[in-house]
N, C-alpha and C positions, 0 to 999 in steps of 0.2 A: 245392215241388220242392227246394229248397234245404236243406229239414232230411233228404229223402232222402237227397241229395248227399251230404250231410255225415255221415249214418248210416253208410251205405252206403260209404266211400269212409274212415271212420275205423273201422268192423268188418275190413275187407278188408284192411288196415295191419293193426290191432290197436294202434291209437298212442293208443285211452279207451275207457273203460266206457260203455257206452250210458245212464250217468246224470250224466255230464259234458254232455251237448245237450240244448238249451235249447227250447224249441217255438217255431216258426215257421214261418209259412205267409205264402207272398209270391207275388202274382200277378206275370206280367210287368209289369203298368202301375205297380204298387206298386213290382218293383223298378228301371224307370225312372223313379220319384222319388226314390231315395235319391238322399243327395249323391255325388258322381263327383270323382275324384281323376286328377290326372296321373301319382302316385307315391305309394308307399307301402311301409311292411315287406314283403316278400318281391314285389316288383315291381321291371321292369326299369328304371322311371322316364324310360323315353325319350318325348317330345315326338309325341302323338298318343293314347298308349295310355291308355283310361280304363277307372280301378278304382274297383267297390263292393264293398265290405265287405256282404256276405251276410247272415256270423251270427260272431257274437265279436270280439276283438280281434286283431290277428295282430303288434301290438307289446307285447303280451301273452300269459304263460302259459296256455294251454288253448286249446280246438278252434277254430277260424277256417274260411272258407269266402270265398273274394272271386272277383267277376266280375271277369275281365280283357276289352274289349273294345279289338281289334287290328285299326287298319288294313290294309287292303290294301297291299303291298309293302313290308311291315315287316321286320326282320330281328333278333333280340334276339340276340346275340353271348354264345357260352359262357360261364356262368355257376355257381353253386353255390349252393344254402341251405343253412343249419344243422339246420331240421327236414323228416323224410319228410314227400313232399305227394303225392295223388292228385290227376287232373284227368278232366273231361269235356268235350268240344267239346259247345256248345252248337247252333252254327252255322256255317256257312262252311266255309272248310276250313283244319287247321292242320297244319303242316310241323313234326316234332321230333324231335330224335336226340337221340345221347350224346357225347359227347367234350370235348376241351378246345380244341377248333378248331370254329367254326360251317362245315360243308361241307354246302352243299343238296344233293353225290349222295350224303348218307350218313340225308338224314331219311326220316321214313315220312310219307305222308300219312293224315293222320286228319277222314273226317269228319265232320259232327255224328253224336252218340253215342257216340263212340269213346273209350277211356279209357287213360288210361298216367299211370305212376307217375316222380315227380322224387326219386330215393333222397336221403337226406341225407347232402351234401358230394361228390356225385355229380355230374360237367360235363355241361351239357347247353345247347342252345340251340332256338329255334326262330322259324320266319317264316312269312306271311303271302304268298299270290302274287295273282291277281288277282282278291281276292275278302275282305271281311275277316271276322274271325273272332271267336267268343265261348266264350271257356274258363271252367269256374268250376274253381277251386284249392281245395281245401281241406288243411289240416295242423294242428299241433298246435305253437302259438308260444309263443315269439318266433321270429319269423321275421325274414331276410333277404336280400343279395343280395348276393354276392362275384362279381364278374367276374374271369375267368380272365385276360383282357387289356384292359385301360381300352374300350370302345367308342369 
């Protein structure tokens, strides 16, 4: 699913040629053994939230894909990347707007399946309500993560 993700979601951008992706085929249990991270290039690094690296490197040039999985009653505060990212709710349900202020009456709810784009250098933020959530990100790095106002 992962290499669709990532097909699918750098075609729709237009951000690589479809012979920059790599093959890969990852079951769920496969990719609950990858190693898991509390932070990393283009994450919000807050204390809960675990990230796997999918497919690529995303502190590296070219295509990346990373799971984000978010607590319940999370709130990730207006933020920015460097590079355009699409994403997919995997599960749960996730809450996400635009701005340079995190306002919960201005997000949308998206849930699993649901897809929306993080423009590059664009404020956006998003949270988690009573139920947590699994987004995969994918972009085209180095990626990172500029907060509008310190968390």
């Amino acid at each position: 699913m992962s290499r669709l993700v990532l097909a699918a979601a750098m075609l729709a951008t237009g951000t690589a040629p479809a012979a920059d992706v790599q093959q890969a085929r990852l079951t769920p249990a496969e990719i609950a053994a990858l190693p898991k991270d509390g932070a990393g290039p283009g994450t919000s690094g807050l204390t809960g939230i675990r990230t796997t690296v999918l497919a690529g490197d995303p502190a590296k040039a070219g295509p990346y894909t990373i799971e984000l999985r978010v607590p319940a009653h999370t709130s990730i505060q207006a933020h920015t990347h460097r590079d355009a990212r699409t994403a997919i709710v995997v599960s749960g349900t996730w809450y996400f707007g635009y701005g340079t202020k995190a306002d919960p009456a201005v997000v949308k709810r998206l849930p699993p399946g649901s897809f929306y784009s993080e423009p590059a250098a664009d404020p956006h933020f998003a949270l988690t309500r009573d139920q947590p959530a699994v987004v995969y990100i994918t972009g085209w790095g180095p990626t990172d993560t500029a907060y509008v106002a310190k968390p």
